[in-house]
NULO-66276 format. One record per residue: residue in one letter; x, y, z of N, C-alpha, C in turn. Coordinates in pm, whole numbers, padded with zeros to 5 digits, always signed. Example, Ala and Ser with C-alpha at 12.3 -4.5 7.8 and 13.67 -1.06 7.14 Angstrom:
A+01319-00569+00780+01230-00450+00780+01320-00330+00780/S+01285-00225+00708+01367-00106+00714+01290+00003+00787/
END
This chain:
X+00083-00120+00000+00000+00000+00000+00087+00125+00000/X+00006+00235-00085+00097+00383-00076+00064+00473+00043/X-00033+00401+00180-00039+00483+00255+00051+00505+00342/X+00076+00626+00425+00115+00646+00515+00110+00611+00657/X+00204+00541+00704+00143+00405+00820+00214+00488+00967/X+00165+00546+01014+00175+00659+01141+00118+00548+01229/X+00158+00577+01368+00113+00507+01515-00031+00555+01505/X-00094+00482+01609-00249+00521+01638-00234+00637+01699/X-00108+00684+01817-00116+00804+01900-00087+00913+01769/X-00041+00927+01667-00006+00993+01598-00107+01019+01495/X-00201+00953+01441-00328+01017+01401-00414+01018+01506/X-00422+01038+01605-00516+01076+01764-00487+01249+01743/X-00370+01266+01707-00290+01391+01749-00317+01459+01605/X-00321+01419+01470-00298+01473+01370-00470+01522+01345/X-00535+01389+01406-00703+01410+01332-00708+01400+01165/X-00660+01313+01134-00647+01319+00983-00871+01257+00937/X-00872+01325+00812-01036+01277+00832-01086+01230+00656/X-01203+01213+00623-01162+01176+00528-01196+01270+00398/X-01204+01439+00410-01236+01550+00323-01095+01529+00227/X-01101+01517+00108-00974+01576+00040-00895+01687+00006/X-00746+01681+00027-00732+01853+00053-00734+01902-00086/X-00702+02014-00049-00743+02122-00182-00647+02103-00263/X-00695+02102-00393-00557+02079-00556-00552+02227-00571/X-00545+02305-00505-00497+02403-00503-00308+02408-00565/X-00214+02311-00528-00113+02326-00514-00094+02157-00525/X-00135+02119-00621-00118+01955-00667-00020+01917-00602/X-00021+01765-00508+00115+01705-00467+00136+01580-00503/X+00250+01545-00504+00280+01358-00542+00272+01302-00420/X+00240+01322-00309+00250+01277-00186+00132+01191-00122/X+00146+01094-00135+00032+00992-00082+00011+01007+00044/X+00082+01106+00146+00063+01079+00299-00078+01205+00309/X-00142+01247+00217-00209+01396+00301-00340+01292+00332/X-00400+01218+00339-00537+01184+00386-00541+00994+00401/X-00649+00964+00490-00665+00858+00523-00805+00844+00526/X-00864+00724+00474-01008+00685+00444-01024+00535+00487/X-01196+00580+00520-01226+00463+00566-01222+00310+00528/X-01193+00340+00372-01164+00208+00377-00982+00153+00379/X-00931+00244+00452-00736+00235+00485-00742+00203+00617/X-00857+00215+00741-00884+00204+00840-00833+00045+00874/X-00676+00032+00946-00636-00092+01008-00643-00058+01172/X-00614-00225+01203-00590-00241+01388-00510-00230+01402/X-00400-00093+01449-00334-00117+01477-00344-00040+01591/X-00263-00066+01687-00255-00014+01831-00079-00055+01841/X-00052+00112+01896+00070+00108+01987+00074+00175+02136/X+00184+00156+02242+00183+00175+02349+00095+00268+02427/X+00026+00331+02330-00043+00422+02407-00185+00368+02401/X-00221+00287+02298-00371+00218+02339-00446+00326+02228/X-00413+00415+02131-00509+00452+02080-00513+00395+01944/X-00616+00390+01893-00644+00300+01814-00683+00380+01663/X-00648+00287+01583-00624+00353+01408-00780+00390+01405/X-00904+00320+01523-01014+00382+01448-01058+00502+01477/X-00944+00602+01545-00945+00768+01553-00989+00834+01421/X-00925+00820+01304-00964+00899+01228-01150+00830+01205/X-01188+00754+01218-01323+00754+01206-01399+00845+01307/X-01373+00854+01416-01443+00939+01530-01378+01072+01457/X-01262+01112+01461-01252+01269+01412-01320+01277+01262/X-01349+01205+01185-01437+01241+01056-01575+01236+01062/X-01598+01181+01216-01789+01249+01254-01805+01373+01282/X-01769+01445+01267-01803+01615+01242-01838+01606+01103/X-01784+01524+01019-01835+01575+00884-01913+01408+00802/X-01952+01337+00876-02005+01256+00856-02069+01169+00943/X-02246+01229+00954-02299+01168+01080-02235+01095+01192/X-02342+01094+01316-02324+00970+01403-02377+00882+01384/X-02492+00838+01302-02582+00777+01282-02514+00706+01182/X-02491+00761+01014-02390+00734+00916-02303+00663+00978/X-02228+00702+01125-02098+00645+01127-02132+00463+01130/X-02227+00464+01263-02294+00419+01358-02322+00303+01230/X-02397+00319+01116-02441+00225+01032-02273+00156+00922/X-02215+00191+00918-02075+00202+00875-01983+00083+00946/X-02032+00103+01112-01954+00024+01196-02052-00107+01160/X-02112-00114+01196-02228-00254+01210-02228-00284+00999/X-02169-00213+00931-02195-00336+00812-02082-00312+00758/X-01978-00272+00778-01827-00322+00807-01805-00439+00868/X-01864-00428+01020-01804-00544+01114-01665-00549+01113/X-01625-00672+01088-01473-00725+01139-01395-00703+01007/X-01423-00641+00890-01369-00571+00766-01289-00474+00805/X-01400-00446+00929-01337-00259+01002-01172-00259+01058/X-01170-00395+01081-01023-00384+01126-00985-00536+01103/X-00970-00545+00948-00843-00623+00874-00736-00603+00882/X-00639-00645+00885-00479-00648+00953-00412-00608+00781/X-00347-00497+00815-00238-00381+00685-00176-00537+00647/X-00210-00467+00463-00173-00521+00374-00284-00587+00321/X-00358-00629+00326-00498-00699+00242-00498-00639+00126/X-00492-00674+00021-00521-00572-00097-00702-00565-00168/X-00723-00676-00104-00865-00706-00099-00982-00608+00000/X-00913-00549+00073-00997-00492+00193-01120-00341+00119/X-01017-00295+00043-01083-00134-00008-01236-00180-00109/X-01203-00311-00212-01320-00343-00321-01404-00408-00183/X-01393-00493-00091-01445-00558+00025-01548-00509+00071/X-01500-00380+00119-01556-00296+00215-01632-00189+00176/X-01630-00177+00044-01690-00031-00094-01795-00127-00093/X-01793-00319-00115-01909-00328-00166-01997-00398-00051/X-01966-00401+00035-02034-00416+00114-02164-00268+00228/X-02060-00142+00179-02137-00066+00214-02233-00021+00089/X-02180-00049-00014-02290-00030-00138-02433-00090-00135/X-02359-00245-00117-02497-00338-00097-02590-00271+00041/X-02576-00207+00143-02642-00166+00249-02714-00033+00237/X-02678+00047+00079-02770+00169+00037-02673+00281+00065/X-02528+00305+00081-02487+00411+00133-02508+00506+00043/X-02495+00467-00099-02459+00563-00189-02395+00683-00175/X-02462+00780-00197-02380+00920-00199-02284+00923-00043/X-02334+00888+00036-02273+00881+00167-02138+00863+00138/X-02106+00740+00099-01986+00649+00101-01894+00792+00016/X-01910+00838-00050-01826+00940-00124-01798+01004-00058/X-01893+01082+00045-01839+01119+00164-01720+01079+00213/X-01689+00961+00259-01631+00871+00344-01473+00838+00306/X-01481+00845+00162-01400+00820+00114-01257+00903+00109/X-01149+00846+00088-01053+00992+00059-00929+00921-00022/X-00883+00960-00134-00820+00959-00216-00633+01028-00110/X-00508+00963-00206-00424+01072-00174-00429+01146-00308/X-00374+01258-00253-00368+01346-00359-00282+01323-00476/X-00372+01376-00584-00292+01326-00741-00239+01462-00784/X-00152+01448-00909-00101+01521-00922-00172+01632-01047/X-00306+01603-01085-00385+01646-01167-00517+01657-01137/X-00579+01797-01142-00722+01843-01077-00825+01730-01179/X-00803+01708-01290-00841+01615-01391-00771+01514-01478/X-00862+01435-01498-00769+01267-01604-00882+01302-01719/X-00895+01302-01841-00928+01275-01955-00885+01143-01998/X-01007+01099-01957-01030+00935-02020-01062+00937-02166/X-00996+00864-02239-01026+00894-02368-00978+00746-02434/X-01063+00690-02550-01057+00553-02598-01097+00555-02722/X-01031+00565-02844-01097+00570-03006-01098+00459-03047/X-01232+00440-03151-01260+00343-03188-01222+00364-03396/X-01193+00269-03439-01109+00309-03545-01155+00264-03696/X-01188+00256-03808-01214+00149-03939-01123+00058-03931/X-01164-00074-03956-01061-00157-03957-01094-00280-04030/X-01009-00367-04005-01054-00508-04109-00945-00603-04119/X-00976-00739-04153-00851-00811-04203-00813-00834-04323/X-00715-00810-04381-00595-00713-04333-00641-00618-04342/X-00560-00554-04222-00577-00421-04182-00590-00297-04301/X-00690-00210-04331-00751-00069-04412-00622+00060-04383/X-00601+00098-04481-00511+00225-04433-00526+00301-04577/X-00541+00446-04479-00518+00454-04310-00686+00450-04273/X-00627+00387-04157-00746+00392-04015-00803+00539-03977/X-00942+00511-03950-00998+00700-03965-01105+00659-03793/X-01079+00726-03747-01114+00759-03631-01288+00775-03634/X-01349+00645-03588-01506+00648-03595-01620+00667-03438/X-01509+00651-03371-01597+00698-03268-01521+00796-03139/X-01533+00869-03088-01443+00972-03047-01534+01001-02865/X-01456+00949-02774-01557+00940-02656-01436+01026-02530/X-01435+01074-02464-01368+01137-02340-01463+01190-02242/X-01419+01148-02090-01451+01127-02012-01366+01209-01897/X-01421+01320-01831-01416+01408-01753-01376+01347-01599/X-01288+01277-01539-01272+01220-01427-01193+01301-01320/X-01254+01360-01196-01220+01437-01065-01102+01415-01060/X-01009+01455-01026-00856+01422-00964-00899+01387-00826/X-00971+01474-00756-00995+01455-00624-01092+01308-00547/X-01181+01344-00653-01348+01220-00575-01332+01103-00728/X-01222+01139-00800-01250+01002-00915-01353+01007-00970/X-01436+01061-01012-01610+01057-01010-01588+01110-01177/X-01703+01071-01222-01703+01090-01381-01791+01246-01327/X-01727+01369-01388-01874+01498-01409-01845+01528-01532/X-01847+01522-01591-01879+01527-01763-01803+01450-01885/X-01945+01430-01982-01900+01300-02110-01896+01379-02217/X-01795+01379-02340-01812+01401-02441-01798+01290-02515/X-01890+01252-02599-01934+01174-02687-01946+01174-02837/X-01900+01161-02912-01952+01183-03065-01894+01062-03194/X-01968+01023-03286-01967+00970-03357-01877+01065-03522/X-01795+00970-03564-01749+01051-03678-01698+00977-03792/X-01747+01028-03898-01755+01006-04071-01656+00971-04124/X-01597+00863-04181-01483+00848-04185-01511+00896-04353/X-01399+00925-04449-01419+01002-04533-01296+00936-04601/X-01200+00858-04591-01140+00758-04682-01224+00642-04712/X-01247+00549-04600-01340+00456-04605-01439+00475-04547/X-01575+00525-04673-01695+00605-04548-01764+00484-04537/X-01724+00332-04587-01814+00210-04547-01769+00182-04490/X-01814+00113-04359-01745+00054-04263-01727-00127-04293/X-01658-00220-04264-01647-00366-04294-01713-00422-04196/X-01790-00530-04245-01830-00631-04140-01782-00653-04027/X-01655-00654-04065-01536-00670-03977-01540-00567-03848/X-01532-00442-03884-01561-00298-03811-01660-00349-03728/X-01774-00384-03750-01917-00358-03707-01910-00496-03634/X-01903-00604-03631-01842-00707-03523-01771-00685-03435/X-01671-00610-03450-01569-00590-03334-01573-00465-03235/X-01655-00366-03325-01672-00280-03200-01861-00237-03173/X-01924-00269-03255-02075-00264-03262-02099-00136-03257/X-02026-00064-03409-02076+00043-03454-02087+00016-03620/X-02237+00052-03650-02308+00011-03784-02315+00140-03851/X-02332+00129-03963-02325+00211-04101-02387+00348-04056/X-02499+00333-03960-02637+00421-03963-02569+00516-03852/X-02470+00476-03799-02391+00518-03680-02324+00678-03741/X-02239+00626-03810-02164+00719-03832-02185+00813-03983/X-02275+00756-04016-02344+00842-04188-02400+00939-04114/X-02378+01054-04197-02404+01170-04159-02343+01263-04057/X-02269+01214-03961-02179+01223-03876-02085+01345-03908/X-02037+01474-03780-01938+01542-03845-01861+01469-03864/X-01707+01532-03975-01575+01483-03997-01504+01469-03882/X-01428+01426-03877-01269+01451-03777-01277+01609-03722/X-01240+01697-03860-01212+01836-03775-01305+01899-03752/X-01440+01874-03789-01562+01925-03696-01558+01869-03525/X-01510+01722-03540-01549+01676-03429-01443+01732-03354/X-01315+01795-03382-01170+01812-03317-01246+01958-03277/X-01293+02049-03348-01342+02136-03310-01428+02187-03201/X-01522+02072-03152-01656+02044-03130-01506+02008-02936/X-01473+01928-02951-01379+01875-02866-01338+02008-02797/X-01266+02079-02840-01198+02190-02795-01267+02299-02743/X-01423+02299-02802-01539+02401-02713-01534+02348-02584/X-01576+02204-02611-01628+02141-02469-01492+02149-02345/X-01386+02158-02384-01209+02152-02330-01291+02301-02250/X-01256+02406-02353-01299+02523-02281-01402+02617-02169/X-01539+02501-02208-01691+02518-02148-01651+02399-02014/X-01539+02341-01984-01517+02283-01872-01432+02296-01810/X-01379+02393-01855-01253+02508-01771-01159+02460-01796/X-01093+02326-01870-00986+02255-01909-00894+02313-01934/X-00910+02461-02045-00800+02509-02091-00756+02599-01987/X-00776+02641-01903-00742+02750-01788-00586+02716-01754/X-00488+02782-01744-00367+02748-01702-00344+02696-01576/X-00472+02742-01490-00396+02709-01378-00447+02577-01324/X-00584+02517-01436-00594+02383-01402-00493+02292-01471/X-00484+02143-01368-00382+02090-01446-00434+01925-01463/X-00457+01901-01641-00548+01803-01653-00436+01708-01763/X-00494+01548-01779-00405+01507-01835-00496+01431-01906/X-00469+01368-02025-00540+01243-02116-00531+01117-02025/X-00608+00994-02040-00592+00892-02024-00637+00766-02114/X-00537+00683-02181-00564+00582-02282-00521+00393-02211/X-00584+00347-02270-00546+00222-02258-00443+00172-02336/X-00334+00214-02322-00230+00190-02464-00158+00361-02504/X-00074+00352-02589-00015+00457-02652-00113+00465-02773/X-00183+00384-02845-00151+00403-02988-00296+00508-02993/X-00383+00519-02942-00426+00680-02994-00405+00771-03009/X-00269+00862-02882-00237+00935-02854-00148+00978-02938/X-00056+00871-02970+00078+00848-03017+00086+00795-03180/X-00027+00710-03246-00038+00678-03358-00156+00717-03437/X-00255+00707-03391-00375+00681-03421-00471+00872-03475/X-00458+00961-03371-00471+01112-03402-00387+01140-03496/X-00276+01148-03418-00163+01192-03495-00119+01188-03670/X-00154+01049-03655-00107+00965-03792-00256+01048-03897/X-00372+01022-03884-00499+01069-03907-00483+01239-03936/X-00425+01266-03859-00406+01439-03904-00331+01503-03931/X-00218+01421-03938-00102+01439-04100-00153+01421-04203/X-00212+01295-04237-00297+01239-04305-00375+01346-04464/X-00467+01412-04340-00551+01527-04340-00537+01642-04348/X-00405+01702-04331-00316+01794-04278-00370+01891-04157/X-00438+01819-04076-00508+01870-03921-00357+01882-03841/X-00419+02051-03771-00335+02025-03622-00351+01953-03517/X-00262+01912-03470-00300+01873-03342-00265+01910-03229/X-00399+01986-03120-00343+02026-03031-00246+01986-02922/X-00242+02084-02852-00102+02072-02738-00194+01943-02652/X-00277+01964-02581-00336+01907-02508-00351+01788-02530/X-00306+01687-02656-00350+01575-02733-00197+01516-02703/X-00074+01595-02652+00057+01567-02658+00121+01484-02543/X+00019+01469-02446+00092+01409-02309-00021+01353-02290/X+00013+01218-02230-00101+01141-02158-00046+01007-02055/X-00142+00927-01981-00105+00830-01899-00110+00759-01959/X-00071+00622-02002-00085+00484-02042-00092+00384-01942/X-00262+00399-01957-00304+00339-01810-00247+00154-01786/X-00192+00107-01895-00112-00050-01904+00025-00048-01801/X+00088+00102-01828+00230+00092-01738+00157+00181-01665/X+00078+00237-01625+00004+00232-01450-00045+00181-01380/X-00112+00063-01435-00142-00078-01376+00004-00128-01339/X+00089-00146-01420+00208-00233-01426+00306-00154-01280/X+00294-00046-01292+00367+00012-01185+00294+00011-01068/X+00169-00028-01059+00122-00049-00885+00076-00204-00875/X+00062-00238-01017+00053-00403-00943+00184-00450-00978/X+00316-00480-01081+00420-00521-01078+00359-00635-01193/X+00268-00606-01254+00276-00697-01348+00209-00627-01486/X+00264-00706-01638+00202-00590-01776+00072-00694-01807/X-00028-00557-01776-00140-00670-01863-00168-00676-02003/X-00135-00821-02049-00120-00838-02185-00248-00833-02218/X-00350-00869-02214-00509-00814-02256-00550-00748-02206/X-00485-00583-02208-00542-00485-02179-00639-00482-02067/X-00779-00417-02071-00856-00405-01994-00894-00535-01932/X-00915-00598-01988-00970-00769-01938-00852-00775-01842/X-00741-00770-01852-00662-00825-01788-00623-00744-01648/X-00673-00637-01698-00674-00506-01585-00799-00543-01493/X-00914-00551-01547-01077-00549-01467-01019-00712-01379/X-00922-00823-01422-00952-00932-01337-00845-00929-01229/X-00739-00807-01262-00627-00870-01166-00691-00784-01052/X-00784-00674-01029-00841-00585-00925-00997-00643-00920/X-01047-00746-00954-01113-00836-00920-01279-00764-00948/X-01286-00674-01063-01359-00585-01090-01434-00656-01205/X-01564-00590-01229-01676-00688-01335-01684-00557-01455/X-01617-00622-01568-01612-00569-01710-01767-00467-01720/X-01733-00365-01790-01860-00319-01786-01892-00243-01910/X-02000-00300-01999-01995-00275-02131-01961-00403-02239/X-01939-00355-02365-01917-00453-02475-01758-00407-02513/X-01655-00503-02460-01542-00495-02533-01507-00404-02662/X-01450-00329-02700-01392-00236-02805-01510-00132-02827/X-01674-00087-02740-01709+00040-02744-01608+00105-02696/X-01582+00221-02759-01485+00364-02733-01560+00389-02565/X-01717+00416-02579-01774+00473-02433-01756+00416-02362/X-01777+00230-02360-01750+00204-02234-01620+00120-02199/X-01529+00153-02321-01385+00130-02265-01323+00238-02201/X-01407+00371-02207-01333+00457-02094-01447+00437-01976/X-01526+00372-01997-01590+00374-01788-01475+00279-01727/X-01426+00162-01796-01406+00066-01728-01221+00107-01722/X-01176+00241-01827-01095+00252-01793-01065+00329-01640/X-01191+00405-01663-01249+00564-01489-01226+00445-01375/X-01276+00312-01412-01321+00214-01286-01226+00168-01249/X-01121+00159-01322-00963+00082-01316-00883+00232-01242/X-00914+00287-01248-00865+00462-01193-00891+00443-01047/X-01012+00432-01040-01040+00518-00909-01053+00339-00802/X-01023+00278-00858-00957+00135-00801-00809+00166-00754/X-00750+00167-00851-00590+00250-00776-00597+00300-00729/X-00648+00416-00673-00658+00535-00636-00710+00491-00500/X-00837+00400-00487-00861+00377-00319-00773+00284-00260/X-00640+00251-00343-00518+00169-00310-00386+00254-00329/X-00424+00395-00282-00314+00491-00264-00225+00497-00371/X-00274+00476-00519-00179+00475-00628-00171+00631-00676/X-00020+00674-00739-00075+00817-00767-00023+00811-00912/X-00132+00850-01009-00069+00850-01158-00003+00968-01180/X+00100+00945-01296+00173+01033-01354+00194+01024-01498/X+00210+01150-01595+00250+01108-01708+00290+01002-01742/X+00298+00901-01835+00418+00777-01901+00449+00832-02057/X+00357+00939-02115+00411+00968-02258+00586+01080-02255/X+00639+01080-02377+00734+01147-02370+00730+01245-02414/X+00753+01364-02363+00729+01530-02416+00765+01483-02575/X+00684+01557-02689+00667+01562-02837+00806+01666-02876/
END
């Protein structure tokens, strides 16, 4: 685990609780917060006990809340450090009991180093053997909190491919997008356009927020835009130039590369696939879900692309 493992007398004294601090001043530092589901037994000489920060986070989260928390936790409440099982355990066990919005409450992330992740997953023309060039048919990004992980806004859009405006059987099997889908559809640089309002109408471009892409792989970021708007002779913005490759961010907090991508990601964190394999939309939920899974396991992402 990336938490910070202090004596019981030492969060008695600190009151750490589970509000997230302000990205005011982004840090790489996994020690600023502790959440209920990081809550171990541990006790040293002084007898106070790790479940302090739960009593100091009832000021901001009922007695009653707490009170229901303890009783459907139970003996979850104090699993012995190191379980890697304890955080999905204990999320779904207060799920199943109705917490909902509560539990978000409850929760606390360490701090990342980005107020926002741009989840982002393209879906492409394709076929055997492979069509070239490949034209970018479905175009999906996903607005994910730095702070609460939480999806607050989707951009979505479908787009015309205009080398090969038929799509192959092939296409339409593998990612279950049909003809009727994308006919009529803006182009690429309508949709690149259309992209860059929504960047702006969500405060993205502001300097002083600091937001990053997120792909399952390099090759959108790195082949797939890029290649497409040379192609075309499209710019491509700055913002399209750096991103996470959420494969070596898995790989760097679990120690292993998952060779089938998401599948291999959703089973090693013991998580249920969600969606139809190769949709663009819901290969970025399940990429948000693989996020904020690390994240209640004190992981902190960072760039993996290389400045352009």
């Amino acid at each position: 685990m990336f938490w910070r493992r202090g004596s019981g007398a030492e969060l008695c004294k600190t009151g750490w609780h589970w509000g997230f601090p302000a990205l005011t001043e982004p840090s790489a530092s996994p020690a600023a917060g502790l959440g209920i589901f990081e809550v171990r037994r541990v006790l040293d000489a002084s007898g106070c006990s790790m479940l302090a920060p739960l009593q100091t986070g009832a000021a901001r989260f009922s007695s009653y809340l707490l009170s229901r928390a303890r009783k459907v936790l139970g003996s979850h409440l104090f699993s012995p450090c190191g379980v890697p099982e304890f955080c999905s355990i204990s999320t779904r066990k207060l799920a199943a009991h109705g917490f909902g919005a509560s539990m978000a409450a409850m929760v606390s992330f360490p701090p990342q180093r980005y107020h926002y992740f741009l989840v982002l997953d393209f879906e492409a023309t394709c076929d055997k053997p492979q069509i070239h060039p490949q034209e970018i048919i479905e175009f999906p990004i996903l607005k994910l909190n730095g702070r609460t992980m939480e999806i607050e806004s989707t951009f979505h859009m479908y787009v015309q491919p205009v080398v090969h405006p038929q799509l192959t059987p092939f296409c339409t099997e593998l990612t279950g997008i049909i003809q009727a889908m994308v006919d009529g559809q803006p182009s690429l640089q309508q949709v690149l356009e259309r992209v860059d309002e929504w960047m702006a109408k969500e405060g993205l471009l502001d300097p002083n927020v600091k937001s990053i892409f997120v792909t399952c792989g390099d090759w959108d970021l790195k082949v797939m835009l890029p290649g497409q708007c040379q192609y075309l002779g499209l710019p491509v913005a700055d913002y399209f130039k750096q991103w996470i490759n959420l494969k070596k961010a898995y790989s760097f907090a679990m120690g292993c590369w998952p060779k089938n991508g998401l599948l291999d990601m959703n089973k090693g964190l013991s998580l249920q696939h969600i969606g139809r394999p190769h949709s663009g939309i819901d290969d970025c939920k399940n990429i948000a879900n693989i996020m904020k899974t690390l994240a209640y396991r004190g992981f902190i992402f960072k760039q993996t692309s290389k400045p352009f």
